[in-house]
C-alpha positions in Angstrom: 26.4 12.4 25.1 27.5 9.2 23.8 26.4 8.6 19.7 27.0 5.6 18.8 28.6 5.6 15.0 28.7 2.2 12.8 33.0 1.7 12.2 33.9 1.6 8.5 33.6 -2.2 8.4 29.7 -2.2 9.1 29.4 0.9 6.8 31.1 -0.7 3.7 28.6 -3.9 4.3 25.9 -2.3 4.7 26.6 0.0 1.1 27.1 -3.2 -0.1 23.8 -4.5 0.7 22.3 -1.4 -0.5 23.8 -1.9 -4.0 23.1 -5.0 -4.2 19.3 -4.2 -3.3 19.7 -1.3 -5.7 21.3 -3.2 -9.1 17.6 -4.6 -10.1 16.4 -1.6 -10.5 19.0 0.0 -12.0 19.0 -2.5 -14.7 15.7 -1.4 -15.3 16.6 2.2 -16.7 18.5 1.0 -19.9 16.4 -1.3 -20.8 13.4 1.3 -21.1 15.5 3.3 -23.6 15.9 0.3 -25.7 15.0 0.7 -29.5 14.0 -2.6 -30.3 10.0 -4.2 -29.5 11.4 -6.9 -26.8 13.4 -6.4 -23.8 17.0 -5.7 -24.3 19.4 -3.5 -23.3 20.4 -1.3 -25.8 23.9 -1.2 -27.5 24.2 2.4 -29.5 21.1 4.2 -30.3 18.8 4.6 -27.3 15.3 5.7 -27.3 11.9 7.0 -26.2 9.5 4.9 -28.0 8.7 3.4 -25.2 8.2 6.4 -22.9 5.6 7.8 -25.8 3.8 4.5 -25.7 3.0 5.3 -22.2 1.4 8.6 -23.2 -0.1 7.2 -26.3 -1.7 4.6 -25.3 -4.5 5.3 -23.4 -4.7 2.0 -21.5 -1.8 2.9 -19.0 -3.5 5.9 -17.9 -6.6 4.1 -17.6 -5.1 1.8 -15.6 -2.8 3.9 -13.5 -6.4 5.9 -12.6 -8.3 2.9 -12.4 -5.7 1.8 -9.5 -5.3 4.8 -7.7 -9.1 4.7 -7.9 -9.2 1.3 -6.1 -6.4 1.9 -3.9 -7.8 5.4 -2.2 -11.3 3.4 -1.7 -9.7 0.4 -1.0 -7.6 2.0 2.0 -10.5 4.4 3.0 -12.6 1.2 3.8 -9.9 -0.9 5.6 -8.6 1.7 7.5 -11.7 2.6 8.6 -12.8 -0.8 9.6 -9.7 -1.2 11.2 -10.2 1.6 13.2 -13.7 0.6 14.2 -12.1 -2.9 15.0 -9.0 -1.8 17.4 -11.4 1.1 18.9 -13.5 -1.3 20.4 -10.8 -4.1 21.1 -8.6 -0.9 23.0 -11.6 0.5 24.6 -13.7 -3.0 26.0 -11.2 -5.4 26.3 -13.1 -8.5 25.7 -12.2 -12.0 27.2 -11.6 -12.9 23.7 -9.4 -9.8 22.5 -6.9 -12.9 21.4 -9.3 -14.9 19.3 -10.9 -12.1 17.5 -7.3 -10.3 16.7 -6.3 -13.7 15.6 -9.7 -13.6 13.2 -9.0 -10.1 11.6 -5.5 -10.7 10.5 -6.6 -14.4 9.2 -5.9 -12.9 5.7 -2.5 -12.0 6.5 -1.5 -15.3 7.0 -4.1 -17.3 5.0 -2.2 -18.6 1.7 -3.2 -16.0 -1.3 -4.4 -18.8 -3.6 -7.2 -19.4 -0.5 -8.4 -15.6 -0.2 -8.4 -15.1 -4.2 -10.7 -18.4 -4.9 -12.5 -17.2 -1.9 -12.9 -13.7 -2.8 -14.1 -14.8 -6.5 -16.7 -17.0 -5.6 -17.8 -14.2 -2.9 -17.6 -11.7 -5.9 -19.7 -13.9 -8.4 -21.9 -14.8 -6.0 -22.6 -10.9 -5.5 -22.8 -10.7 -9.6 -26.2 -12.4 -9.4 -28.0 -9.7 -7.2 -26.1 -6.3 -8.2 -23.6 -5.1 -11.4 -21.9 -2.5 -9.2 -20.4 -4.4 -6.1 -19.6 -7.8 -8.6 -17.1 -9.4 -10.5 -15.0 -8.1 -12.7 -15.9 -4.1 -11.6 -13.7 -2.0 -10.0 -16.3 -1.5 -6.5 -15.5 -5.4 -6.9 -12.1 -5.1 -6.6 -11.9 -1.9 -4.2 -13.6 -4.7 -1.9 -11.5 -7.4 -2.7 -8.5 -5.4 -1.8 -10.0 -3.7 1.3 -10.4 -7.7 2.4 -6.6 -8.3 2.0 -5.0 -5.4 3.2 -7.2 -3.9 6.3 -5.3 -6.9 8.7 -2.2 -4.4 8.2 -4.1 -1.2 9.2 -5.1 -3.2 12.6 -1.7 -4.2 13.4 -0.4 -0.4 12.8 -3.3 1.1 14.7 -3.6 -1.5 17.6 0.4 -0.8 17.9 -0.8 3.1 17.9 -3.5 2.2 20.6 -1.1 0.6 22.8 1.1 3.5 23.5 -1.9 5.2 24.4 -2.1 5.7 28.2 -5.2 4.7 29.6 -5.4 7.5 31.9 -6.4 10.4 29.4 -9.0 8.2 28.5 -10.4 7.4 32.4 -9.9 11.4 33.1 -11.7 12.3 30.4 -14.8 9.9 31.3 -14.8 11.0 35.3 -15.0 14.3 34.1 -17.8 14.1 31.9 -17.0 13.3 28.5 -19.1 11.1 26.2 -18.2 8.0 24.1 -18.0 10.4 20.8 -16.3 13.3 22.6 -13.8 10.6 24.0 -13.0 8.8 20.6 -12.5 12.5 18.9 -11.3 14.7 21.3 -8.4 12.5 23.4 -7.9 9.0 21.8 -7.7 9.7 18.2 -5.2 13.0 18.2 -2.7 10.5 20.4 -3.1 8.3 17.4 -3.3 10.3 14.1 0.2 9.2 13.0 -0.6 5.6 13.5 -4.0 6.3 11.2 -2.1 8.3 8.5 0.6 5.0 8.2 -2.3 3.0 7.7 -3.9 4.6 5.2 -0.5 5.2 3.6 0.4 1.6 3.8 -2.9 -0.2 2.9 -2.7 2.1 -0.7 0.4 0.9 -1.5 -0.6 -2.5 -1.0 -3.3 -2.1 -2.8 -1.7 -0.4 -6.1 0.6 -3.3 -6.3 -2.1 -5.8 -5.4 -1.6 -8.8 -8.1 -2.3 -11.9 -6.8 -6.1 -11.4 -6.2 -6.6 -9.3 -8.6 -5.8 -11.6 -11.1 -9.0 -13.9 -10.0 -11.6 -11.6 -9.8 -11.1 -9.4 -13.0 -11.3 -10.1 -16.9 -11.2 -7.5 -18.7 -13.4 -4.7 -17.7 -11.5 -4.2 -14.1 -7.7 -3.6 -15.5 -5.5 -2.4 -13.3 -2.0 -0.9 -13.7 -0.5 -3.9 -12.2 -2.5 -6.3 -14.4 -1.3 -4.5 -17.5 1.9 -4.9 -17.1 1.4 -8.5 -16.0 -0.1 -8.9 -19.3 2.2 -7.3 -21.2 5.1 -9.4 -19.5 3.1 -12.7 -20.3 1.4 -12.0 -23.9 4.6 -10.2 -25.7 7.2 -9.0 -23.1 6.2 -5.6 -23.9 9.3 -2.7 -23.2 6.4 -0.3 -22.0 6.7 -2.5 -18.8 10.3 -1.1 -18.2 9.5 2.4 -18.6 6.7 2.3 -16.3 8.6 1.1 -14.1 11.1 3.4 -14.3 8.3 6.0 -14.1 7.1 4.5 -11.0 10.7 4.1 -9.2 11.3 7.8 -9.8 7.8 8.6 -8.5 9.2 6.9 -5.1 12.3 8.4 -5.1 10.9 11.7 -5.1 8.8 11.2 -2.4 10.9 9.4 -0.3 13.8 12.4 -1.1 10.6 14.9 -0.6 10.1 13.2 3.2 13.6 13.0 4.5 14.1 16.8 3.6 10.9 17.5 5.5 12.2 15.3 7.5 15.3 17.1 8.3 14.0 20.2 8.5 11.5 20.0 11.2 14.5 18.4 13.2 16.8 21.7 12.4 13.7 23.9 13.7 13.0 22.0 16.6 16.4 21.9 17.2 16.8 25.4 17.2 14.5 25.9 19.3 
């Protein structure tokens, strides 16, 4: 069997993108040992002020589990409307399958500024009839985020949906199955990776959600991203460094943690 291998010219370019991706955020790591109060890279004495800021100071945990807060809810709620959404797309094929795609990834494409104003008006407008689902609270902003980020959970479960054969589905009807028995039984174990990426992908977006987030919170709703957006725009705090240096090593791990798992279910499978 033929493998094709990349020759040494495509491999040097392509380490040469990679470190050129990669110098950002390695410039990152000496600045978070700096000494000084202001971003710098250090000369001599490095230190860890800033990494025991991050455990001091309560508001960068309370912002880290305020976000991961949001983003589990956030991505519970658009992946399951999402799910909802393709289901019945995959399963009735409407005349209008086209226009009503096209109208659940309108936030995709719609320009930020337009689904932030939009989503703060829809979020005050909530503030006059309940204080838990409103502005400024962190149900506000699950929802907010849910808004913006379940067009991507369509797109990976309708891709999921379409390498579904019909045919399981059509058996399992003639033979007796119901609706529910269908949907749980034969279409959603063929697509259980498909859901799992969405879920993944929609809390990630939502952890680093900024944009919105900046429009419908003050000062009750702070996430970890709006921290350090603060602290970048009121003082150009060195926290910001180390937590993200904290949060690139979190990454790393898991990505390292997923390619050896990776790896090893290839080995078994493999061997056997």
């Amino acid at each position: 069997m033929n493998v094709l291998r990349p020759g040494p010219l495509a491999a040097a370019l392509a380490a040469l993108v990679a470190v050129f991706l990669m110098m950002p955020l390695v410039a990152v790591i000496p600045v978070s040992f700096t000494p000084t109060r202001y971003l710098s890279v250090p000369d001599a004495e490095w230190s860890l002020r800033h990494y025991r800021a991050l455990v001091e100071n309560p508001a960068w945990a309370e912002g880290a589990w305020l976000s991961i807060r949001i983003g589990v809810v956030a991505s519970l709620v658009a992946t399951g409307l999402a799910l909802l959404f393709s289901l019945g797309i995959w399963m009735l094929q409407p005349r209008f399958a086209g226009i009503l795609m096209g109208l659940a990834l309108l936030p995709m494409v719609a320009p930020p500024v337009v689904s932030a104003l939009t989503l703060y008006f829809f979020l005050i407008t909530l503030s006059k009839v309940n204080s838990v689902v409103a502005y400024d609270t962190w149900a506000g902003v699950a929802l907010a985020h849910a808004v913006m980020i379940a067009p991507f959970a369509v797109v990976l479960i309708s891709v999921a949906l379409a390498q579904v054969d019909r045919r399981i589905d059509l058996a399992a009807r003639s033979m007796g199955a119901g609706l529910w028995t269908r949907i749980t039984r034969v279409i959603l174990p063929n697509i259980r990776f498909g859901i799992l990426t969405a879920l993944f992908l929609t809390f990630v977006l939502s952890w680093e959600e900024i944009g919105v987030t900046l429009f419908i919170t003050s000062v009750d709703a702070v996430t970890l991203p709006r921290l350090m957006w603060m602290g970048l725009r009121d003082n150009i705090d060195p926290a910001i460094a180390a937590i993200s240096v904290v949060l690139i090593v979190i990454v790393v791990a898991v990505v390292l943690t997923r390619t050896a798992v990776e790896r090893g279910r290839a080995r078994r499978q493999a061997r056997t």
